[in-house]
Structures are given as structure tokens and as C-alpha cells.
N, C-alpha and C positions, 0 to 999 in steps of 0.2 A: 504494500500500500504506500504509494507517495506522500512523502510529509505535507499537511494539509495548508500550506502558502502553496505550494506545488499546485495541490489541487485546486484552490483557486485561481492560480493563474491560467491554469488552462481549461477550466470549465466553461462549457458555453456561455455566453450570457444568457439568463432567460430561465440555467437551471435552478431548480429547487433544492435547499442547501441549509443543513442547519448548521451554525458556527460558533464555539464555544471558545473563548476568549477572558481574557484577562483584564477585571477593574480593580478599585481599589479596594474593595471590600472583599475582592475573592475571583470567583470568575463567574461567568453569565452566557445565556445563547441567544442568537437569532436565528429564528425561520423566518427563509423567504425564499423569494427569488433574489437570483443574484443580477443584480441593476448593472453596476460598473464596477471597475475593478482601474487602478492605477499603480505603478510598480510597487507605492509602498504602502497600498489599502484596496477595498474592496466595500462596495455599497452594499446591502444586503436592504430588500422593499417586504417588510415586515405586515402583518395587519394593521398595526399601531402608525408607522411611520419608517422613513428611510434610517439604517442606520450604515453610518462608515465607521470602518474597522480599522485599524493600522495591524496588517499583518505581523507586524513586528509581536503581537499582542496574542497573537490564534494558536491554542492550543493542540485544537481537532476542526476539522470539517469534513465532510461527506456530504452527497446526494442521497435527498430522503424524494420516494413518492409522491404524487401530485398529492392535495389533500381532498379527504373525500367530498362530495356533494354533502350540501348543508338539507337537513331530512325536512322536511313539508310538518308545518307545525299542525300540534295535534286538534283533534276537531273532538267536542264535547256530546 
């Protein structure tokens, strides 16, 4: 398995991508799509909001599955 700045460098744009990363409290992830990507960071398009990464900072990433269809709410 490629070290995970690898893998973001050369993943599609567009793939779906969870990235677990380093703050100051510990570390944290984004799912998303992966938006952009620049030598020394990577966008990730979140449900919340766009988040940029400084690879410098990425622990793990991989490509996870689209996510599934949102279920038809329930009828009473």
C-alpha cells in the first residue's frame, strides 16, 4: 500500500476519500470527495464544508465507496 500523501497525489480528482490527519488536540478525519490537491495539501468537499489538508499533517488515507442513497422518510 502507498504511503497515503502518495495516494493522494495520485488519486483522481472526484475520488471519494477518507483522510485522517493530525491537529492539535490529537488527530481527526475527512470524508469526501477529493476537490484539489496542490504539492503540499489536498482539499477534501466534506458534507459540512471544504476542508484543506497540509499533507505534511496525513496520517492515512484511502478510497472508501460512494455513500449510500439517503432512505425515503418514513410514512405514519
Amino acid at each position: 500500500m502507498p504511503p497515503p500523501q502518495q495516494f493522494l497525489s495520485g488519486a483522481p480528482l472526484g475520488t471519494r476519500v477518507v483522510v485522517r490527519y493530525r491537529i492539535n488536540e490529537g488527530l481527526t478525519d475527512a470524508l469526501g470527495e477529493l476537490l484539489a490537491r496542490t504539492p503540499g495539501g489536498c482539499t477534501i468537499r466534506t458534507r459540512r464544508d471544504d476542508v484543506v489538508i497540509p499533507l505534511a499533517l496525513v496520517v492515512a488515507a484511502k478510497e472508501v465507496p460512494p455513500a449510500p442513497q439517503r432512505r425515503a422518510p418514513r410514512r405514519p
